[in-house]
C-alpha positions as CSV (number, residue, x, y, z in Angstrom):
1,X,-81.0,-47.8,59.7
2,X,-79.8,-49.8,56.7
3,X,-79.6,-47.0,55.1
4,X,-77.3,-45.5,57.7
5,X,-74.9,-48.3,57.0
6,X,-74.4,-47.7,53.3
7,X,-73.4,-44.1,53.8
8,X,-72.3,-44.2,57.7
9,X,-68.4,-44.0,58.1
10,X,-66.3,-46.8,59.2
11,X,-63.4,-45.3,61.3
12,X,-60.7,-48.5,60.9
13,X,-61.5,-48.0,57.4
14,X,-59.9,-44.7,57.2
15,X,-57.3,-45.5,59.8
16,X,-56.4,-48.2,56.9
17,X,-56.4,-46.3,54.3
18,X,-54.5,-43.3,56.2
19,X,-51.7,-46.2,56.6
20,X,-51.8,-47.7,53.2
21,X,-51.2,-43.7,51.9
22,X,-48.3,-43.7,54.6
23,X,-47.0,-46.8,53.6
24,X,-47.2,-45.9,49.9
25,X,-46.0,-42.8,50.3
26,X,-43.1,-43.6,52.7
27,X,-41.8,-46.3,49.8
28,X,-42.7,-44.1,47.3
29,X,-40.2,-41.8,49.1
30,X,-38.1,-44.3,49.7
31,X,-38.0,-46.0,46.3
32,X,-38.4,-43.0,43.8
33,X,-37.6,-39.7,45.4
34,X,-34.0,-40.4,46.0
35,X,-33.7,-41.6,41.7
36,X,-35.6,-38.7,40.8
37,X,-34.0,-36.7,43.1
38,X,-30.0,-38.2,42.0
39,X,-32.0,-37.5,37.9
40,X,-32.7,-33.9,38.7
41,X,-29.4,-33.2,40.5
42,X,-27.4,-34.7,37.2
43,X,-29.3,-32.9,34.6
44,X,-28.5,-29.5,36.9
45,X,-25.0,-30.7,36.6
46,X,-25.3,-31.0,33.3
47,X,-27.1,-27.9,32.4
48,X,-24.6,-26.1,34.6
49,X,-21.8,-27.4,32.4
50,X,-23.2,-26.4,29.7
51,X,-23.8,-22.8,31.0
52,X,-19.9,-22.7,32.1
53,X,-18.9,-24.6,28.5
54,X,-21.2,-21.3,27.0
55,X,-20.1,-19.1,29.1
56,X,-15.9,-20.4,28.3
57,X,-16.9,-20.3,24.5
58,X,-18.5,-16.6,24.8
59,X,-15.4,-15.3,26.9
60,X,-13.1,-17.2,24.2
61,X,-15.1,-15.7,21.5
62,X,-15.2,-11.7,23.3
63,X,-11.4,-12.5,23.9
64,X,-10.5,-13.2,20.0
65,X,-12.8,-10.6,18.8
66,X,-11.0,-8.0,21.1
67,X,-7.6,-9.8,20.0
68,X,-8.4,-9.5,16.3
69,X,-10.2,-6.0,16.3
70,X,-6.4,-4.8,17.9
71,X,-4.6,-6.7,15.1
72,X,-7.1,-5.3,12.4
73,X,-6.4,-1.5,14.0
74,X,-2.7,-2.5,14.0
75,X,-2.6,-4.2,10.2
76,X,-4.3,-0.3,9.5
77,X,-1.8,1.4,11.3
78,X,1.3,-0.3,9.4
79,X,-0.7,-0.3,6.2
80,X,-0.4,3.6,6.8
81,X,3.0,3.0,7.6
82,X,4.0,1.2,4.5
83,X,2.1,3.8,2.3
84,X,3.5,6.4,3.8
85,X,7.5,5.0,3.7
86,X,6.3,4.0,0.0
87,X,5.4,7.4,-1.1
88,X,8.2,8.8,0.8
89,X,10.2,6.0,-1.2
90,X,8.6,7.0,-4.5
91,X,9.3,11.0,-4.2
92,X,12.9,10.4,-2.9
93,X,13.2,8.1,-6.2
94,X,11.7,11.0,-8.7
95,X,13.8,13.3,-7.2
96,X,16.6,11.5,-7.7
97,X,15.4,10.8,-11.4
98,X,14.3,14.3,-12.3
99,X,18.1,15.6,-11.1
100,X,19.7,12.6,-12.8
101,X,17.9,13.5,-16.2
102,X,18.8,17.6,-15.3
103,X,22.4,16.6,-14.8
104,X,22.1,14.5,-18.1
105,X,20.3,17.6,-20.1
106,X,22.7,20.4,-18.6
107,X,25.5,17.5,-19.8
108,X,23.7,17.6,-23.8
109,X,23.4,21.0,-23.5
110,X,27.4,21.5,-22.4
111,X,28.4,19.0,-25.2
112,X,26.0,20.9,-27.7
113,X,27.7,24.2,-26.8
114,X,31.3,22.5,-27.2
115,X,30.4,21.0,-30.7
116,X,29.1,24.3,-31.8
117,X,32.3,26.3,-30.5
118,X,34.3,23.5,-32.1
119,X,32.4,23.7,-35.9
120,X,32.5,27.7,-35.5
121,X,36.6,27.3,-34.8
122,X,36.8,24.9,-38.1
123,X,34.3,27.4,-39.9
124,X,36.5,30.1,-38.7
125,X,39.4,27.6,-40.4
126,X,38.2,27.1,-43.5
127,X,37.3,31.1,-44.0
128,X,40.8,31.6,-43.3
129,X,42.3,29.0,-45.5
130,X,39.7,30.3,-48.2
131,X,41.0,33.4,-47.6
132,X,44.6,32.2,-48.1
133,X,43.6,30.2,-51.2
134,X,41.8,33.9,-52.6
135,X,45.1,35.8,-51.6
136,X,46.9,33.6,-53.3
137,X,44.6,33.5,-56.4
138,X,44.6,37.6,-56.3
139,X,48.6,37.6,-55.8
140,X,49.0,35.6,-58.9
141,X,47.0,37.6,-60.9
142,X,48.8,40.7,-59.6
143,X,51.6,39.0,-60.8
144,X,50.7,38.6,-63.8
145,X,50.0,41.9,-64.7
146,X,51.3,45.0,-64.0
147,X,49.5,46.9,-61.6
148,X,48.5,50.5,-61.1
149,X,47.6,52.4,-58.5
150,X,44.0,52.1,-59.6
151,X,44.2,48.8,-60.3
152,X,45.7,48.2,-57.2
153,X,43.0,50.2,-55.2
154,X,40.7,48.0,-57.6
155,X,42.0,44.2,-56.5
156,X,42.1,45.7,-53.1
157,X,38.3,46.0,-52.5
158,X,37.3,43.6,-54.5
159,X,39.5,41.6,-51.7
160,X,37.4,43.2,-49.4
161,X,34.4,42.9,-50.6
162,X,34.6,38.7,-51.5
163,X,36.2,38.6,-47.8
164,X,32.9,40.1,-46.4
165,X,30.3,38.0,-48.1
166,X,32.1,34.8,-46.9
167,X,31.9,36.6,-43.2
């Protein structure tokens, strides 16, 4: 029966050991789980700020993308706007300078026609007074001489005829 002692079971032993793993595991319980436990709640308060601080920065971040996608659609809608009043600006200001420069021609052309009526009226002066001068030139020679009939007829269209090439 020795042998029956080596392996046989001892009942107080395992009562003893059943209390020491109580024991342990009451102050284990005691001692450890509530740290561990106070450890695992703060880092889940911690990751949960962190979540909520991501979660505030991704709102924030959705919130000024929206805000500056509306003031990039509004800068392109009064970029429009100021292209559109400049053109409008710009034909308005051709406008006015093509009827400026048609008022100016139309004034040239006016002043043209008034200079030209004016040197025909002294061209028209001086074949008079040239005519004059030859009237007076043709009734000294008459003078001088005494005229015929023929010669008369003669000075006469000679008159006429110097009077039409100066015409």
């Amino acid at each position: 029966m020795n042998t029956l002692d080596i392996i046989s079971i001892n009942i107080w032993q395992i009562i003893i050991s059943l209390c020491n793993l109580v024991i342990l595991f009451l102050l284990f319980k005691k001692l450890l789980f509530k740290p561990v436990k106070n450890m695992i709640a703060e880092r889940q308060a911690k990751v949960d700020k962190e979540l909520d601080l991501a979660r505030q920065a991704m709102e924030e971040a959705e919130n000024d993308r929206t805000l500056w996608q509306n003031r990039l659609d509004h800068a392109e809608d009064e970029a429009g706007e100021i292209i559109k009043k400049a053109v409008s600006k710009a034909d308005r200001k051709s406008e006015t300078i093509i009827s400026t420069a048609k008022e100016r021609a139309d004034g040239i052309v006016r002043q043209a026609k008034l200079e030209a009526e004016l040197e025909q009226k002294r061209s028209e002066e001086g074949i008079k007074k040239e005519i004059v001068d030859l009237s007076s030139i043709l009734t000294g020679k008459m003078l001088k001489r005494e005229i015929n009939t023929d010669d008369h007829r003669e000075l006469i269209d000679e008159f006429i005829d110097e009077i039409g090439e100066i015409s």
